[in-house]
C-alpha positions in Angstrom: -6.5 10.2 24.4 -9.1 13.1 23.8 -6.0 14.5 20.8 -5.6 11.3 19.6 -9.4 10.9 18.7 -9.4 14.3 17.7 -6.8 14.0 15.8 -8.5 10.5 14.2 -11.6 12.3 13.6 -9.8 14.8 11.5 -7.9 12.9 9.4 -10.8 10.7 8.5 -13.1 14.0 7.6 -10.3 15.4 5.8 -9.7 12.3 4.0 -13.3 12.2 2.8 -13.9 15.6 2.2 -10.9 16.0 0.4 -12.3 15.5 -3.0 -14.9 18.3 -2.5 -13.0 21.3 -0.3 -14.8 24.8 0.3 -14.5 27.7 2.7 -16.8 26.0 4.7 -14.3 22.5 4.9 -10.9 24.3 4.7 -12.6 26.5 8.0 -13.7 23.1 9.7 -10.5 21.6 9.0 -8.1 24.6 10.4 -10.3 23.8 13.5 -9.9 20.1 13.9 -6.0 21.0 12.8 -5.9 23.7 15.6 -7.9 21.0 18.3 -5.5 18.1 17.5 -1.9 17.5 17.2 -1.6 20.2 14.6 -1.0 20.0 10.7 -2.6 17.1 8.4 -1.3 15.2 6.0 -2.1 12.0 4.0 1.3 10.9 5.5 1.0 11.6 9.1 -2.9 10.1 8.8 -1.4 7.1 7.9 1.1 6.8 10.5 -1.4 7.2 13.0 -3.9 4.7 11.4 -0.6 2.3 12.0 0.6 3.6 15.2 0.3 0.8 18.2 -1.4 1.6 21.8 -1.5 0.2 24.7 -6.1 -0.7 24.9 -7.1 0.9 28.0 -9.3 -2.2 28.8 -7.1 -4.7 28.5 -3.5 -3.3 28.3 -3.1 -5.7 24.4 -0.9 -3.8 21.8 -3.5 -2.3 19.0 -3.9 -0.3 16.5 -6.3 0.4 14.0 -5.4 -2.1 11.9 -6.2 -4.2 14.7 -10.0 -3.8 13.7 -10.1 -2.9 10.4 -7.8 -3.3 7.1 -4.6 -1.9 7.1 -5.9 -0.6 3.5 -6.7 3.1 4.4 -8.8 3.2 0.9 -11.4 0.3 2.6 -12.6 1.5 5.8 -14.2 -1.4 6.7 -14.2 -3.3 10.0 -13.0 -7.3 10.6 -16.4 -7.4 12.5 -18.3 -6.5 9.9 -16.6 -8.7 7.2 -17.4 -11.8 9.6 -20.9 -10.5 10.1 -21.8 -10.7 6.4 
């Protein structure tokens, strides 16, 4: 689970900070790359964001998607769409 977040973590800061790379990004990235499951890609970022899990609590199929939109360009959350 620890890789997986990781590995989330990653692929959301290298998503963002894609637009705007420096020494200083491409050396934080080699070390979330080096940390997770390895080599990032808008691809394999988007597999994961769609990938189902088992939820530790409750045992329910999930995946990110479950909570927010499957649209990786709106990172928003269902909750916070109800909420306002």
């Amino acid at each position: 689970m620890k890789a997986y977040i990781t590995a989330m973590t990653a692929i959301c800061l290298a998503y963002t900070l894609s637009v705007s790379a420096s020494p200083v990004t491409d050396s934080l990235l080699a070390q979330y790359a080096a940390e997770g499951k390895g080599e990032m890609s808008a691809e394999s970022g988007k597999s994961l964001w769609n990938e189902t899990f088992a939820s530790p609590r409750s045992g329910d199929q999930r995946s990110c998607t479950t909570c927010h939109t499957a649209d990786l360009r709106r990172m928003e959350s269902t909750s916070a769409r109800a909420n306002g």
